[in-house]
N, C-alpha and C positions, 0 to 999 in steps of 0.2 A: 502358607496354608494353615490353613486353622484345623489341626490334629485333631484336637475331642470333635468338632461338628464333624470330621469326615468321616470318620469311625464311627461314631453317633448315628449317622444319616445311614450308615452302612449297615448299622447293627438293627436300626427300626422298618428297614425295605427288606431286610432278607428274611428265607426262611430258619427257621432255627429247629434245631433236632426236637426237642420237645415242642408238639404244633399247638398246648394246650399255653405257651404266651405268646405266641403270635392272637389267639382268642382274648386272653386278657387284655391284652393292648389294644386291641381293636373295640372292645369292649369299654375301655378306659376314654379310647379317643372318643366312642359315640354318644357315650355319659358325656363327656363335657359340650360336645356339639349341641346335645340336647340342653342340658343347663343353662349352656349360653343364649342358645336361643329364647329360651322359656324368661331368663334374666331379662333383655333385650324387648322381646313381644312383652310381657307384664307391666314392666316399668311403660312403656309405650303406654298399653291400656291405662295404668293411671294416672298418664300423663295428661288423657283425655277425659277424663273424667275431670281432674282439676281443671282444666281446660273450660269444661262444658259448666261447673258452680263457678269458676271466676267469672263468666260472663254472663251468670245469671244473678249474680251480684252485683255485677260493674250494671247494670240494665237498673240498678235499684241505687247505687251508693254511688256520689258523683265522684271526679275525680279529686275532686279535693273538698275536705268539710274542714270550714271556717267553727273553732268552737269558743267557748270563752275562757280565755288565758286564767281565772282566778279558778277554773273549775266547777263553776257554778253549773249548772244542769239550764238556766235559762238565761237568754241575756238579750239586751238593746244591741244591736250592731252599729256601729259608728257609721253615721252616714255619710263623711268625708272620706270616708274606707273603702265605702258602700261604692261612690261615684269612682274613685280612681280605679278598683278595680273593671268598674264599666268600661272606663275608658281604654283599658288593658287592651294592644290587639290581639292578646294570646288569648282572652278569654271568649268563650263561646254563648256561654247563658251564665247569670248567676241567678240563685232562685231559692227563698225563705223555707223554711221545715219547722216544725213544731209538734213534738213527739213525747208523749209519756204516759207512764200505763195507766189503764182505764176499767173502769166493772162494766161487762156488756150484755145485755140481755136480750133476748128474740123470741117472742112467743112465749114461752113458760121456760126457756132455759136459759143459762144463763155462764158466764163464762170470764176470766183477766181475759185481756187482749193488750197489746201495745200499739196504739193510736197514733199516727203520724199523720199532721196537718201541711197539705202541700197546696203551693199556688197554682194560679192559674195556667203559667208555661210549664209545667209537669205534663200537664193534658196535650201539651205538644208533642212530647217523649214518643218517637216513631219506633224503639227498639221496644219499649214495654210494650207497647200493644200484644208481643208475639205475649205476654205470659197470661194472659187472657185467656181462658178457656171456654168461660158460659159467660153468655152477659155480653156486656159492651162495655170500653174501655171510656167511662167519660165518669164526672164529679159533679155533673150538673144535670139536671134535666128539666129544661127551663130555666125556674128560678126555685125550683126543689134542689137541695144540696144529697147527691147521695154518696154512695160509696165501695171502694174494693174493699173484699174480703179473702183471705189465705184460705186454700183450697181445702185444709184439714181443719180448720176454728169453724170453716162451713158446714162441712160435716157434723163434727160434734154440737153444733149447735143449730142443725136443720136449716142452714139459709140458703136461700135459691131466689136469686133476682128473677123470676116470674114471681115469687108471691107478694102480697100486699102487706103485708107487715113490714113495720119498720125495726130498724134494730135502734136500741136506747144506750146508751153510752153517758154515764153516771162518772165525775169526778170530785174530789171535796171540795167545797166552798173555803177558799184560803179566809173567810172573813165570817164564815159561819161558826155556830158555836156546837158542839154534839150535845147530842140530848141522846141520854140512856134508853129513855121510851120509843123515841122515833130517829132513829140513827140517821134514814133518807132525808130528814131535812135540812142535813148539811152538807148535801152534795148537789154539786148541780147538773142537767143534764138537757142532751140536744136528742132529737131523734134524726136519724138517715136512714133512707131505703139502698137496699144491696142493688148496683148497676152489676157488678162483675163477679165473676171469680179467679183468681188468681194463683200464678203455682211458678214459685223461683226456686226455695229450697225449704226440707222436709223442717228448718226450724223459723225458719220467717214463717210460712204454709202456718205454723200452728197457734199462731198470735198476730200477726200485724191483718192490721184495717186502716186504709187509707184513704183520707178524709179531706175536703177544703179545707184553707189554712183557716176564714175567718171562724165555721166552725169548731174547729180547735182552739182557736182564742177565747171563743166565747163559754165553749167548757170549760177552760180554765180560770176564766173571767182575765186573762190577761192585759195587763198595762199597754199602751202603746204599740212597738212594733217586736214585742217580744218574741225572740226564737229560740229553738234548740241549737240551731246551727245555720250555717250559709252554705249553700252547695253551688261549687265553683265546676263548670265542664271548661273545659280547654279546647280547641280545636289541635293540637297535638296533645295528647297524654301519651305520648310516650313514656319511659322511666326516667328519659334524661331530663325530657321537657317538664314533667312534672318537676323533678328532684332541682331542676333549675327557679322553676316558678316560687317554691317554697325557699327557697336561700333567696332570694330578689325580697320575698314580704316579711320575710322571718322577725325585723324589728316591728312587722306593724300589728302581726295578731297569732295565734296559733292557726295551724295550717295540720292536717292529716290528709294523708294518700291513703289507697284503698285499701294497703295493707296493715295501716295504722287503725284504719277503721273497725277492720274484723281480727285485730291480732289472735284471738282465741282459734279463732277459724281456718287462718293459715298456716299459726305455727301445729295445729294440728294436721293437716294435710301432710304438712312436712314431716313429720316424727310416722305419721301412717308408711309415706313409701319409703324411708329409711327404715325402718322395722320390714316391709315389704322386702327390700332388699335382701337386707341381714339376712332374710330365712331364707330368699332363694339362693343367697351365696354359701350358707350353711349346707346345701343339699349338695352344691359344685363342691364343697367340700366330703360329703360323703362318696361321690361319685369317685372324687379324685381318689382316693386309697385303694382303690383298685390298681392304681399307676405304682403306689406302693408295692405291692406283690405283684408285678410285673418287675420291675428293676429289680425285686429280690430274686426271682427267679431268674434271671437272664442273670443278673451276677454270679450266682452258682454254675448257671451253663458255661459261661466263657470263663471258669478261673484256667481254665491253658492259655486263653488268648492272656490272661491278665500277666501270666508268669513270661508270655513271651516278650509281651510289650515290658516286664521291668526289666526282664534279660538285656533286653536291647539300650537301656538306659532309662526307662520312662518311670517319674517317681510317683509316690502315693496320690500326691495331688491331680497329676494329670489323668492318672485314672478314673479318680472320685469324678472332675470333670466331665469325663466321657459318660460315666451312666448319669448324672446331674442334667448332662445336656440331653441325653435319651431320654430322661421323663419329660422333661422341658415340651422337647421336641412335639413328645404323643401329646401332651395338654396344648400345645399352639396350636396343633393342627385340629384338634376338635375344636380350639376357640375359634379358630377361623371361618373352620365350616357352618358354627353355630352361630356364628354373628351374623355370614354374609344367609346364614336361614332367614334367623332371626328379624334382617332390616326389610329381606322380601316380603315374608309374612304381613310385616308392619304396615309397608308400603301400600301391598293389595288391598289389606283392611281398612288404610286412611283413603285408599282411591276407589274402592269397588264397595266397602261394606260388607263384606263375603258372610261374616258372623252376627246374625241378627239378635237383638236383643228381645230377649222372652218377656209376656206383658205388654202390657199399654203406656208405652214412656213419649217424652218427648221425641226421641230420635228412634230411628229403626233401628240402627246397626251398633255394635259396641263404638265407643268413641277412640281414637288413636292419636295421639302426636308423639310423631318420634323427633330425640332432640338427639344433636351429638354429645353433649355431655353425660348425657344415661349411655351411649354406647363405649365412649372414654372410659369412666368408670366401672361399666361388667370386663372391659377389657384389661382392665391396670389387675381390678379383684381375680379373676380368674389366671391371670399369667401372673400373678401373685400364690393363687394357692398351687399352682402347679409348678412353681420355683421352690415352694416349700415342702410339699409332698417328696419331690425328687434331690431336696438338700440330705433330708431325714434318711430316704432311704440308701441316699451312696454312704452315710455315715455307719452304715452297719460293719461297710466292705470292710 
C-alpha cells in the first residue's frame, strides 16, 4: 500500500474541522480546471489561426522554390535541370516567377508595390481562385495583359477592376542613364488593367501585384529566360516527401520549403504562442498558491494526526510526502477536469463553430485545431507547477 496516497486521498475527501479549507481546496482545484482549460482552448484557437495564414500562404508559395545558389536576386535556370525535374514523377507543375519591386501609379496616386511576374499555368491555380474577392481571377483579357492587386495597395490607391484606368508600373532602365532634369527617363514601364482583387494576408494584401511573366521581363528588359525563382508543387508535399525531394536534388541547385520561404513569418508565429503560453501558464501559476495556503492550513489542523503518525514510527519524510501528495492530488484533479473541459470546448468549436467571428472575415467562426502536443504540454506545465506549489509548502512543516 502506498501510505502518503491513502492518507493523502483520505485527507482531500474528508471533512475537516475548519470548513474554511475544504473552500480553499475546492477553490484551488477550480482555478486550475479553469486554467487548464483556458491553456488547452487558447493554444487550440491559435492553433487555428496558424492553421488558417499557413494555407493562405501555401495558396501563394509553391512547395518548393528553386533559387540561385550564388545568391543572385535573378538568374537563367539550367534547362537540363529544367527537363529532369519534368520528368520527376513526384512533381506536379513546375512554373517561372519573376518578382521585384516596383514604383506604381493609378490615376493621380501613386505607391512601392512588389511585382511578381507569373506564367501561364498560375492561371490554372484552383486554390487561389478562393482569395479573389472583386474581379475575376484571370491575367489576360484577350490579348490585353492585366492584373491582381492586394486588397489594402487597392485601397490606398483607389483601384477597382470596374474602372478604366490602367495602373503604370515604372522600373529602372539597367541600360539607361539618370538625368537630374528628367529622372522618368530612365525607367521603363508597362501599363495593366486591375482584373481582381485579392486578400491572402494583412502583409502580402499591402504590396504585391500579380502580373504576366512576359510583362514583367519586359519591365525589366530582362535577358532570356530570366527568373526570380522556379516554383516546384509536388503531388505529395507532405514534410517527409518534401524534406525527401530536397536531399534527392541537394547536389543539383538550392531548394527552399515553405518554411524557408517566409522564415520571418514562422519563426514569429512560433515565439507569439510560446509567449501565448508562458502567460497563461503564469496565471496556473497564480491560481496554484492558493494550494499553498491550503496545505498550510490543513498542516496546522492535523499536527495530532502528525505526532501520531511519528509516535507510530513514521519519519519526517514520509510525512512531508503525505501533504506533497495532497497538493499534488487537488492540482491533478482540476488538471483533469480542465483538460477533459478544455478538449470538448475545442472539439464543438472545430465541429459546430458555436463562437462566431465579429466583422467581415473570411470564415464565420473563430478557427480551431486541436493537437496532442499542445495538450501534453499544458499537462506536463500544470502538474509541474502543482508538484512545485506543494514541494514548497510541505517544506515549512
Amino acid at each position: 500500500m502506498n501510505v502518503p496516497l491513502f492518507i493523502a486521498r483520505r485527507y482531500l475527501f474528508a471533512r475537516k474541522s475548519h470548513n474554511v479549507i475544504n473552500v480553499i481546496s475546492a477553490i484551488s482545484a477550480i482555478g486550475m480546471a479553469i486554467g487548464t482549460a483556458a491553456l488547452v482552448l487558447i493554444l487550440s484557437v491559435y492553433n487555428g489561426f496558424d492553421a488558417l495564414i499557413e494555407k493562405n500562404i501555401s495558396d501563394l508559395s509553391p512547395d518548393l522554390l528553386m533559387t540561385s545558389g550564388d545568391g543572385a536576386a535573378h538568374f537563367e535556370p539550367d534547362s537540363v535541370l529544367i527537363d529532369k525535374l519534368l520528368d520527376d514523377a513526384r512533381v506536379a507543375q513546375v512554373r517561372y516567377m519573376l518578382e521585384d519591386n516596383v514604383f506604381l501609379t493609378y490615376d493621380d496616386k501613386q505607391s512601392l508595390a512588389r511585382a511578381r511576374g507569373v506564367d501561364e499555368s498560375f492561371e490554372e491555380s484552383e486554390t487561389f481562385v478562393d482569395h479573389i474577392y472583386e474581379g475575376t481571377f484571370q491575367l489576360h483579357r484577350g490579348d490585353i495583359p492585366t492584373a491582381l492587386v492586394g486588397s489594402s495597395l487597392a485601397r490606398k490607391l483607389g483601384v477597382h477592376p470596374r474602372f478604366l484606368d490602367p495602373l503604370v508600373l515604372y522600373f529602372p532602365d539597367r541600360e539607361g542613364r539618370i538625368s537630374p532634369s528628367n529622372p522618368m527617363a530612365a525607367t521603363r514601364s508597362v501599363k495593366v488593367f486591375p482584373a481582381g482583387l485579392m486578400s491572402i494576408s494583412s502583409d502580402t494584401d499591402a504590396e504585391l501585384v500579380i502580373v504576366p511573366l512576359h510583362i514583367m521581363r519586359t519591365l525589366m528588359g530582362s535577358r532570356g529566360e530570366e527568373v526570380s525563382g522556379v516554383e516546384i508543387m509536388l503531388k505529395d508535399n507532405s514534410k517527409r516527401a518534401v524534406k525527401r525531394f530536397k536531399r534527392d536534388y541537394a547536389g543539383d541547385c538550392t531548394l527552399l520549403d515553405r518554411y524557408e520561404q517566409q522564415p520571418t513569418l514562422f519563426k514569429m508565429m512560433r515565439y507569439e504562442k510560446l509567449a501565448v503560453f508562458l502567460i497563461l501558464l503564469f496565471v496556473v501559476l497564480i491560481v496554484a498558491l492558493n494550494i499553498y495556503g491550503s496545505l498550510s492550513m490543513l498542516i496546522i489542523e492535523k499536527t495530532d494526526d502528525v505526532g501520531t503518525l511519528q509516535a507510530m514510527g513514521a519519519s519526517d519524510t514520509l510525512v512531508r510526502r503525505i501533504f506533497v501528495t495532497e497538493g499534488w492530488l487537488i492540482s491533478l484533479l482540476g488538471m483533469i477536469v480542465g483538460v477533459a473541459v478544455g478538449v470538448c470546448l475545442a472539439l464543438l468549436q472545430q465541429k459546430l463553430g458555436l463562437v462566431k467571428m465579429p466583422g467581415n472575415f473570411m470564415i464565420d467562426a473563430y478557427p480551431v485545431v486541436l493537437k496532442l502536443q499542445d495538450v501534453l504540454l499544458t499537462l506536463l506545465g500544470v502538474a509541474g507547477i502543482g508538484l512545485s506549489i506543494s514541494l514548497i509548502s510541505a517544506k515549512r512543516r
